[in-house]
N, CA, C and O atoms as a Tinker XYZ file with bonds, in Angstrom:
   264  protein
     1  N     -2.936000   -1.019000   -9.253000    73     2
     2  CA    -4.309000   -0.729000   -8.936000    64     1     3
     3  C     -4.518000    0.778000   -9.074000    63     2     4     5
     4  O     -3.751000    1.679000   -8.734000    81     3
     5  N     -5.564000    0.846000   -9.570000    73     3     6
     6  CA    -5.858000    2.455000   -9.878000    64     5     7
     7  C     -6.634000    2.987000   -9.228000    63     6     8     9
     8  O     -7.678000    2.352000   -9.380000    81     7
     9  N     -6.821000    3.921000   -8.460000    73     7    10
    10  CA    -8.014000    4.674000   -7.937000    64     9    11
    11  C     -9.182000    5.414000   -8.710000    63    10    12    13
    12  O     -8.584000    6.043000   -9.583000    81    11
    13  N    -10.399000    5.640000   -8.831000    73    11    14
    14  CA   -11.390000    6.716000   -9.534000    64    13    15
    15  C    -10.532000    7.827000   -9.500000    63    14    16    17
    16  O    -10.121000    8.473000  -10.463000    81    15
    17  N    -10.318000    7.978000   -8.411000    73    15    18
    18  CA    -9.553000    9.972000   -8.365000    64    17    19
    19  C     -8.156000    9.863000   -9.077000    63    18    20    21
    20  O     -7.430000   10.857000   -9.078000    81    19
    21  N     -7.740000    8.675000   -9.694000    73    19    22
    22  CA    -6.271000    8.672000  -10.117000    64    21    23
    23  C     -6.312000    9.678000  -11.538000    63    22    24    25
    24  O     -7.450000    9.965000  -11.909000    81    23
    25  N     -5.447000   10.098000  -12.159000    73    23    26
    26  CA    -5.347000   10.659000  -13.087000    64    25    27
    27  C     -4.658000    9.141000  -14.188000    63    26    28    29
    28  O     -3.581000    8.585000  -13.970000    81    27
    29  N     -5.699000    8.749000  -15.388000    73    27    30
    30  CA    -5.132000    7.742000  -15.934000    64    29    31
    31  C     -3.926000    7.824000  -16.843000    63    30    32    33
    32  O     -3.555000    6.830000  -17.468000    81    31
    33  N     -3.441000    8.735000  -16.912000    73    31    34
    34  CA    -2.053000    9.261000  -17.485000    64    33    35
    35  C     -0.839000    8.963000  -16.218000    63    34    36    37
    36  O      0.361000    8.743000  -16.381000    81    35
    37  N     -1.451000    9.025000  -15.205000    73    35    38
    38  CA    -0.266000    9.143000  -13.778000    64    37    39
    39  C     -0.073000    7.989000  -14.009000    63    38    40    41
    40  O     -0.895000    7.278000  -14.587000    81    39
    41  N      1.576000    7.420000  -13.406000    73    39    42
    42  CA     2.473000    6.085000  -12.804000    64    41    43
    43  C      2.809000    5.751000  -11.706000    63    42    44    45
    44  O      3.633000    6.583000  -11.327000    81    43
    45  N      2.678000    5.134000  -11.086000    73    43    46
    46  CA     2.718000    4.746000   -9.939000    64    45    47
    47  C      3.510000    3.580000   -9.544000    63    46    48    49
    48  O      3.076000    2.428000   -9.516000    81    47
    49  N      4.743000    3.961000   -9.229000    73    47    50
    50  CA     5.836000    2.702000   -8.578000    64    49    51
    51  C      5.779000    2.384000   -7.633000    63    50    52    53
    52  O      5.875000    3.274000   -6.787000    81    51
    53  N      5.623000    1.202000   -7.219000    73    51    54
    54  CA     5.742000    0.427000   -5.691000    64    53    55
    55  C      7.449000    0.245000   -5.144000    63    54    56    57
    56  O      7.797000   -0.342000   -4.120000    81    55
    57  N      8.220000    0.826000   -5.997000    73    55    58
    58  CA     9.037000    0.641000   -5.415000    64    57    59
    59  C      9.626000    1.494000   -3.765000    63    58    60    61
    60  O      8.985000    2.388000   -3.212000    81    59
    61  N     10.478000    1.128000   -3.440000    73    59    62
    62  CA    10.884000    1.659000   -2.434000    64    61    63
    63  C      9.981000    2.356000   -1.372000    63    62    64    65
    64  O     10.107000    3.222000   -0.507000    81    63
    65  N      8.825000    1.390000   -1.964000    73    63    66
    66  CA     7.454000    1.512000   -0.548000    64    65    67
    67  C      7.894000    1.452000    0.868000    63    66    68    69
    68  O      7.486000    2.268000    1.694000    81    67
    69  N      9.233000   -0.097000    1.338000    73    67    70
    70  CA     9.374000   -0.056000    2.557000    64    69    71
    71  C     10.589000    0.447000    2.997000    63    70    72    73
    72  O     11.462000    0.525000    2.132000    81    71
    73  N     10.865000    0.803000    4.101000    73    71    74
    74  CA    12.085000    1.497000    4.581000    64    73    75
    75  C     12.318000    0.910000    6.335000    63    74    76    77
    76  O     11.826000    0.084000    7.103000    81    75
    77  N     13.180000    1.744000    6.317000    73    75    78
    78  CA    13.946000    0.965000    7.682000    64    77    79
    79  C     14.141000    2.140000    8.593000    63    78    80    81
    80  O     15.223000    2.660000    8.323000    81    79
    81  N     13.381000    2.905000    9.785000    73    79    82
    82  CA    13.706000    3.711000   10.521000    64    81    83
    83  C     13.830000    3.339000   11.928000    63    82    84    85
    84  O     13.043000    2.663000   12.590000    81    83
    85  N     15.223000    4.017000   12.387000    73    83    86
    86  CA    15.494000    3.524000   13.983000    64    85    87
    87  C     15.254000    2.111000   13.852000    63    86    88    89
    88  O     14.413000    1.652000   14.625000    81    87
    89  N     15.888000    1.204000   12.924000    73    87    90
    90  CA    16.204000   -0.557000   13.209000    64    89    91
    91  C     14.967000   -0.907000   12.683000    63    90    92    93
    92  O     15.099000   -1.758000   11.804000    81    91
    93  N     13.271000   -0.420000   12.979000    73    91    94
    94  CA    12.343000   -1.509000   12.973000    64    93    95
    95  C     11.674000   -0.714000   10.858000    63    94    96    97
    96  O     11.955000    0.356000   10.317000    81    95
    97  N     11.076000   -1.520000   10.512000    73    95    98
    98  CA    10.528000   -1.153000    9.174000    64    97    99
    99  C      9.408000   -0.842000    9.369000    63    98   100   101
   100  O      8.867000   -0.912000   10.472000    81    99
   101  N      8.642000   -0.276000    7.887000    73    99   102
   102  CA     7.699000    0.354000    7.733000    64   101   103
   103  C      7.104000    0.360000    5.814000    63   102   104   105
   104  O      7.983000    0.005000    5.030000    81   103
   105  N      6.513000    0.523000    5.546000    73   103   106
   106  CA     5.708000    0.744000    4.094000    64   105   107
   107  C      4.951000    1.973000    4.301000    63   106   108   109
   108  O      4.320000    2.376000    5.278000    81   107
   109  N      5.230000    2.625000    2.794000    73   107   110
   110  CA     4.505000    3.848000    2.953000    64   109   111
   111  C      3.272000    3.500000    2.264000    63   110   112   113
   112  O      3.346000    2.376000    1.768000    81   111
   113  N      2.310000    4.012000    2.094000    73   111   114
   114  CA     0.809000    4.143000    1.415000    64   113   115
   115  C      1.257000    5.187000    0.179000    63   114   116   117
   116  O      2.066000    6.103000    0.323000    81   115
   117  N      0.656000    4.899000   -0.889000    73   115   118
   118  CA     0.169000    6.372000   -1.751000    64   117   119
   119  C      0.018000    7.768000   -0.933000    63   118   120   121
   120  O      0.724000    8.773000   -1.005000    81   119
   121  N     -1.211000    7.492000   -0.073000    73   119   122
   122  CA    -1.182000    9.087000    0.538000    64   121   123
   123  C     -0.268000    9.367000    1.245000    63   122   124   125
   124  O     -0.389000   10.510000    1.684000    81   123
   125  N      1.073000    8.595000    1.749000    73   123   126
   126  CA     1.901000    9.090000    2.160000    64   125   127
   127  C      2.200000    8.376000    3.864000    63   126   128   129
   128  O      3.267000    8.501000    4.465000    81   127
   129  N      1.169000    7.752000    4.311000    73   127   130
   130  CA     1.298000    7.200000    5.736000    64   129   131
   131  C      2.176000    6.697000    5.651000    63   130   132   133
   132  O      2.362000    6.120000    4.580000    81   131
   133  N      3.352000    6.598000    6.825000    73   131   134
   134  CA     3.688000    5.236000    7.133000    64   133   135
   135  C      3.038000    4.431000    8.093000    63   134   136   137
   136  O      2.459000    4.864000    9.089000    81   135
   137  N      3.162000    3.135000    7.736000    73   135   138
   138  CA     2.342000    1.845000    8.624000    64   137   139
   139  C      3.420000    0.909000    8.851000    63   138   140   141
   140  O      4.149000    0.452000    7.970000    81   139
   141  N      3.481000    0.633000   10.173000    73   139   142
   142  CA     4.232000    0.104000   11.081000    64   141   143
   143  C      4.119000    0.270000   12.815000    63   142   144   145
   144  O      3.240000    0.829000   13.471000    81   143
   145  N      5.206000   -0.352000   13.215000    73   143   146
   146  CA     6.781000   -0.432000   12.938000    64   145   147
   147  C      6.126000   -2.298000   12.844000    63   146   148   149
   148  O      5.188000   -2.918000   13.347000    81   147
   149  N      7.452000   -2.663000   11.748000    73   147   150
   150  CA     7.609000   -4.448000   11.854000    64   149   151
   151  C      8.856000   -4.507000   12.313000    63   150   152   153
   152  O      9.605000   -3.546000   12.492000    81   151
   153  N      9.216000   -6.304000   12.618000    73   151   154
   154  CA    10.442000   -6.059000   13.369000    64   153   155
   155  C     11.475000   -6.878000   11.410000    63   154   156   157
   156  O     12.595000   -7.330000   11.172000    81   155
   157  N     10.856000   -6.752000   11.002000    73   155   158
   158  CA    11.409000   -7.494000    9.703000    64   157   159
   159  C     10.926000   -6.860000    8.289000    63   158   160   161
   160  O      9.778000   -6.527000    7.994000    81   159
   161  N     12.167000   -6.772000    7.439000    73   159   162
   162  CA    12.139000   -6.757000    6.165000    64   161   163
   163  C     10.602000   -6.719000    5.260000    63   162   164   165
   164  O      9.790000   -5.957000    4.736000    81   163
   165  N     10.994000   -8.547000    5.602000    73   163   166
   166  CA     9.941000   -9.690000    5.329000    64   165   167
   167  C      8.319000   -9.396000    5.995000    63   166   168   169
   168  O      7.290000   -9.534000    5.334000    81   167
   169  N      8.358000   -9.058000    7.127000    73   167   170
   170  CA     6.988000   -8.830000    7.664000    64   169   171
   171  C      6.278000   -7.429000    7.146000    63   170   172   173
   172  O      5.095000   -7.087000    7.129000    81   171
   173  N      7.375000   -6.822000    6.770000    73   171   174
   174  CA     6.584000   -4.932000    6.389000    64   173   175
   175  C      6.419000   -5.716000    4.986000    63   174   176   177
   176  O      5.311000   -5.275000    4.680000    81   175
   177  N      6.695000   -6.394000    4.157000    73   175   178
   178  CA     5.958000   -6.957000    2.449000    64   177   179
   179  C      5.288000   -7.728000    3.004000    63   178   180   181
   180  O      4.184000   -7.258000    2.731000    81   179
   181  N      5.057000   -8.754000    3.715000    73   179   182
   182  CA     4.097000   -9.176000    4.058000    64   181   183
   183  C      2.354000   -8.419000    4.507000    63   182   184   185
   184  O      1.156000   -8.667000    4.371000    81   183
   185  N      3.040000   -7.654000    4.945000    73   183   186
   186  CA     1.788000   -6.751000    5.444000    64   185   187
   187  C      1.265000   -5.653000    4.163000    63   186   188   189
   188  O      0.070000   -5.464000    3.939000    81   187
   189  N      2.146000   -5.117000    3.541000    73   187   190
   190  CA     2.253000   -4.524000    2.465000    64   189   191
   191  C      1.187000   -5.185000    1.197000    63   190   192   193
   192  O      0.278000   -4.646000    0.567000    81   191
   193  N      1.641000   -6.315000    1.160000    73   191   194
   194  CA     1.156000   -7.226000    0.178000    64   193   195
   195  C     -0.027000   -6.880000    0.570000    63   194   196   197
   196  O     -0.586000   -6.020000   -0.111000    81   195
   197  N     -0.945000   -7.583000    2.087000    73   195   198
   198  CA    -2.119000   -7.420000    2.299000    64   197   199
   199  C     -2.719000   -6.207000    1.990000    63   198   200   201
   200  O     -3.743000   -6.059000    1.324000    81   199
   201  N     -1.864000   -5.130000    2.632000    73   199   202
   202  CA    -2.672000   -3.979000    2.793000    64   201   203
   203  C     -3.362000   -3.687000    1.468000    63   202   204   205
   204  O     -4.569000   -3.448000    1.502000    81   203
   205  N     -2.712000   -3.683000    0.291000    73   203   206
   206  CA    -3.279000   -4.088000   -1.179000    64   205   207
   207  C     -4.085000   -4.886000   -1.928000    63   206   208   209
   208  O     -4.549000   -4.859000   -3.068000    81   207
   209  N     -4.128000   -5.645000   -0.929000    73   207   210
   210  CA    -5.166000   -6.959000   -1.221000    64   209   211
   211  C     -6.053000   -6.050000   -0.607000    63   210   212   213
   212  O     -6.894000   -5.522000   -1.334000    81   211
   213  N     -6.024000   -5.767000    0.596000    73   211   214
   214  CA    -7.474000   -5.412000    1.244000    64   213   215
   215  C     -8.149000   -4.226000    0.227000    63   214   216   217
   216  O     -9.205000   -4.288000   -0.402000    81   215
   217  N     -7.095000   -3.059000    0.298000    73   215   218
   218  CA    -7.623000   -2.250000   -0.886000    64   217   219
   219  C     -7.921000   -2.719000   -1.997000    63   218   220   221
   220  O     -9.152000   -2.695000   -1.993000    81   219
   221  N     -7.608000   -3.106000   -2.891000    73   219   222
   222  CA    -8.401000   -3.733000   -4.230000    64   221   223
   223  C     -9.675000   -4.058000   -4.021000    63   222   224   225
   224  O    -10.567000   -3.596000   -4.732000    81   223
   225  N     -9.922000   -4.942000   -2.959000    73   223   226
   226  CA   -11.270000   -5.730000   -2.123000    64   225   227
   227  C    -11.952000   -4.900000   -2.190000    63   226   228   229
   228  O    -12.913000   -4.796000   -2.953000    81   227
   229  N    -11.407000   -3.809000   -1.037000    73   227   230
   230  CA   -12.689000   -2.839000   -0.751000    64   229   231
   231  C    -13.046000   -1.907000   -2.179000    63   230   232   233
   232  O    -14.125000   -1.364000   -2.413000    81   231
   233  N    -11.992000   -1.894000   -2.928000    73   231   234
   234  CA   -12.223000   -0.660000   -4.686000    64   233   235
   235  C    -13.864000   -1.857000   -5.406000    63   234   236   237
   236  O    -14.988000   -1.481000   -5.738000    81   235
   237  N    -13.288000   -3.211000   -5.392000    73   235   238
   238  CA   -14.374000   -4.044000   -5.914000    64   237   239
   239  C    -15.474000   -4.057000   -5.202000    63   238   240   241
   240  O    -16.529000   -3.713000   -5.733000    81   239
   241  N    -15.438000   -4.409000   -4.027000    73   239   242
   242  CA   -16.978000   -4.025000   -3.477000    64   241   243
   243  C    -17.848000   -2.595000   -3.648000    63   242   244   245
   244  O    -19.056000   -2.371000   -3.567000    81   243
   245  N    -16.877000   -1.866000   -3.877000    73   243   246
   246  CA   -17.738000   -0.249000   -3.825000    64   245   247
   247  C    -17.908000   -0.278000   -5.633000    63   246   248   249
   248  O    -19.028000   -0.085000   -6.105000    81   247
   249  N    -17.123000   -0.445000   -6.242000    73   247   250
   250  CA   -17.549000   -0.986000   -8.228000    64   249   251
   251  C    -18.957000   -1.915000   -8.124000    63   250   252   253
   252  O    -19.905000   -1.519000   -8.802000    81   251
   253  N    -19.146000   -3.179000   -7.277000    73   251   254
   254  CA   -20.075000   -3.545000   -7.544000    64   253   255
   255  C    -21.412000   -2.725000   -6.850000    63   254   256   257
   256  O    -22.345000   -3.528000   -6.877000    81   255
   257  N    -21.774000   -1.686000   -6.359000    73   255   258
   258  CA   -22.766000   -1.294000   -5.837000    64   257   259
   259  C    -23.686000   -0.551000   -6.788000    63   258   260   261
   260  O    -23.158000    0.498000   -7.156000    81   259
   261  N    -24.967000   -0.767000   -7.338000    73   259   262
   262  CA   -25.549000   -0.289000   -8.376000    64   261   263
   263  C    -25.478000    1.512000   -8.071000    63   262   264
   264  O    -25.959000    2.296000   -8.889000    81   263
């Protein structure tokens, strides 16, 4: 997913989005947040997943506004 402010030459890897600090996990954002703590792997991509869903959502609703 691309942002307006992205530079369309820039790459952007999702990898190694989530991490593991002090036992519980976390996913970072592009701008750099981390969002958490989960108590699982599985639950920080789970949430991850969404958090991307939601963003895309909200990029399409603000594209469709004349």
């Amino acid at each position: 997913m691309q942002r307006k402010t992205d530079d369309p030459r820039s790459i952007h890897f999702h990898a190694n989005r989530i991490h593991r600090t002090n036992g519980l996990w976390y996913f970072e954002t592009r701008e750099g947040d981390n969002v958490g703590p989960f108590y699982s792997k599985e639950e920080a991509g789970r949430e991850l997943s969404r958090f991307i869903a939601e963003a895309g959502s909200e990029m399409s609703d603000q594209n469709s506004i004349p």
